[in-house]
C-alpha positions as CSV (number, residue, x, y, z in Angstrom):
1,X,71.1,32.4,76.8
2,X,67.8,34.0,76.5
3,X,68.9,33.8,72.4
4,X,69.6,29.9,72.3
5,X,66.4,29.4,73.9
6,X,64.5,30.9,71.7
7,X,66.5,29.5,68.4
8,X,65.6,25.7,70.6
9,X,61.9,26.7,70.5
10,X,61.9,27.6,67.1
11,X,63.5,24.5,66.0
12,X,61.3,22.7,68.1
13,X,58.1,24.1,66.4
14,X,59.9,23.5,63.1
15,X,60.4,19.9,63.6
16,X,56.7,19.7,65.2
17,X,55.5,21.1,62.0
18,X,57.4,18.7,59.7
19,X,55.8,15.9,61.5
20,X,52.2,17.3,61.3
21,X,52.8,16.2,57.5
22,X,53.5,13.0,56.6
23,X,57.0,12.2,54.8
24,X,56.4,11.1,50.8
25,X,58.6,8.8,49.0
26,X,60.9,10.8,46.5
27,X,59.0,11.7,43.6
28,X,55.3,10.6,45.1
29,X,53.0,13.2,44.0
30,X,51.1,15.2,46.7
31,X,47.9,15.4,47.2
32,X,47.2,18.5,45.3
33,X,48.7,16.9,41.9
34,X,47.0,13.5,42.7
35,X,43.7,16.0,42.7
36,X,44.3,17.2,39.7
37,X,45.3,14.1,38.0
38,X,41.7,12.8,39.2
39,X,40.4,16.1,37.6
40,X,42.2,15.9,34.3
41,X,40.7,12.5,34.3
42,X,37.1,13.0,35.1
43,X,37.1,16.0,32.3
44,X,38.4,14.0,29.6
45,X,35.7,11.3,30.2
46,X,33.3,13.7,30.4
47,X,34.5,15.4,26.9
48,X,34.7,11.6,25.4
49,X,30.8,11.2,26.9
50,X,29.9,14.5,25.6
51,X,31.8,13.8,22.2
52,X,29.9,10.7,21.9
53,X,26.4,12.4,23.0
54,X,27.1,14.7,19.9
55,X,27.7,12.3,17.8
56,X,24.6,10.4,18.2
57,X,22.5,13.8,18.5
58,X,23.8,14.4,14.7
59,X,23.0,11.0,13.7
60,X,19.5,11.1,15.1
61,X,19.2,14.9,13.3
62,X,20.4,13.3,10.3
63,X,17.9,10.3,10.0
64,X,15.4,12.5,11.2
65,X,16.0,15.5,7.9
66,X,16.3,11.7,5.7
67,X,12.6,10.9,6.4
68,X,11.0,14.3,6.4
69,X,12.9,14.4,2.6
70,X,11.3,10.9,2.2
71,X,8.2,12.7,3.1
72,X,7.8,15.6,1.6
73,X,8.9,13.3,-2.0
74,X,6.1,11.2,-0.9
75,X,3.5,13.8,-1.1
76,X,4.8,15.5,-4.2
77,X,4.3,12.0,-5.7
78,X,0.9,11.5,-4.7
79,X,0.1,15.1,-5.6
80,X,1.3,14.5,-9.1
81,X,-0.9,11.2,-9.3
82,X,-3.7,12.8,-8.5
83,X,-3.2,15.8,-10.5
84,X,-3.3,13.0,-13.2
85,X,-6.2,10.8,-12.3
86,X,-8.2,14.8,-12.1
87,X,-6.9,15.8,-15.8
88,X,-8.2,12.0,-17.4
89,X,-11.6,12.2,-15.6
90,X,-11.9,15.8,-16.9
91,X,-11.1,15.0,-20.2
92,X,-13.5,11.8,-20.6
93,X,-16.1,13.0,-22.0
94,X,-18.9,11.0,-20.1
95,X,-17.9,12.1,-16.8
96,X,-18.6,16.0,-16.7
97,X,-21.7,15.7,-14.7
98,X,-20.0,13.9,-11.9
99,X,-18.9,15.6,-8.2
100,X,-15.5,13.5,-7.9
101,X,-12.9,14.2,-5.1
102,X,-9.7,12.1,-5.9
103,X,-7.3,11.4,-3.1
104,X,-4.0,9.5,-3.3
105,X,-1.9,7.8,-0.3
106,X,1.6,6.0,-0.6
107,X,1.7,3.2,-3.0
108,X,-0.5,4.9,-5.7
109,X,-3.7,4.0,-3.7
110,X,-5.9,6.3,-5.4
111,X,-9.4,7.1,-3.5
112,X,-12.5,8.4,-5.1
113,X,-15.2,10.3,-3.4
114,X,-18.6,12.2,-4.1
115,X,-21.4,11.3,-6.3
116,X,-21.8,10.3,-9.7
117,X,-25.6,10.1,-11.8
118,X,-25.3,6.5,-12.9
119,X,-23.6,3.0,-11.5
120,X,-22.2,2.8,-14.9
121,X,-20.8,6.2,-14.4
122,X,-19.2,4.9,-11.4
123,X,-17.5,2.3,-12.8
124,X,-16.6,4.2,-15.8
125,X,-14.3,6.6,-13.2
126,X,-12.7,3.8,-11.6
127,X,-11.6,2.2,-15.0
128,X,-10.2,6.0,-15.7
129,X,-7.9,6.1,-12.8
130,X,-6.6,2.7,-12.9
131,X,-5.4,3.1,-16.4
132,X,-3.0,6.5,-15.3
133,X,0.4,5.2,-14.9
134,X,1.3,5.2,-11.2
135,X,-2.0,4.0,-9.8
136,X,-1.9,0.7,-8.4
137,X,-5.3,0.4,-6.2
138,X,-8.6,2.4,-6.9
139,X,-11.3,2.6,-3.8
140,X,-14.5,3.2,-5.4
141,X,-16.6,5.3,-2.4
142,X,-18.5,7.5,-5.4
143,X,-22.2,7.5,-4.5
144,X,-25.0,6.9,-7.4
145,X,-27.7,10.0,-6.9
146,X,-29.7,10.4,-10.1
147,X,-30.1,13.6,-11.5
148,X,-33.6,15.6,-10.6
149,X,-34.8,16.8,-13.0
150,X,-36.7,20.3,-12.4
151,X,-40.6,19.5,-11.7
152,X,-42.8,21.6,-13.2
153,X,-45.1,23.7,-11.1
């Protein structure tokens, strides 16, 4: 007797813990697969989002290496230009007295600077760097300062 009363209380805590959970369909998935469908999920979004962050990064990257190329062939242009517009205004013979500083800028925008003895002189270097090939604006800011000639004491 004492046995069937315990095999009733045990069946009686069995069946109380089978109703503590609620009954699922056939085949419904518990909440521990529904979870993990939800984390499967989440994770491939967030590798789509971080495939697409990537993605952009390299593009960005990429048109950023373009324009420092662009760049860097800009300056190695206007380095060349000026290198000419220096060797013609060397090699004219009138101009060896002057102080010139030549600067180019995108375009062929050449820029003189310093200080020549004459106005004619000045003019003279601006007509020497518009005729190198490549120059497609002079600006003329040589300054005329004569010559002094040593004073006798």
């Amino acid at each position: 007797m004492v046995r069937a009363g315990w095999v009733l209380a045990l069946a009686g805590v069995l069946t109380l813990a089978g109703c503590a959970q609620p009954e699922r369909e056939a085949g419904a998935p518990s909440a521990a697969q529904d979870a993990a469908r939800r984390a499967g999920e989440e994770a491939r979004r967030a590798a789509r989002d971080a495939g697409v962050a990537a993605r952009e990064a390299a593009r960005e990257a990429l048109q950023s290496a373009r324009g420092a190329a662009r760049g860097a062939e800009r300056t190695a242009e206007n380095a060349v230009l000026t290198a000419k517009v220096k060797n013609a205004l060397l090699i004219a013979r009138d101009m060896e007295t002057a102080r010139l500083d030549v600067d180019t800028t995108a375009g062929g925008v050449v820029t003189l600077r310093g200080q020549v003895p004459t106005a004619a002189m000045k003019r003279r270097a601006a007509r020497i760097a518009r005729e190198v090939a490549g120059v497609r604006e002079v600006r003329n800011r040589l300054t005329v300062a004569p010559e002094r000639s040593p004073t006798a004491n």
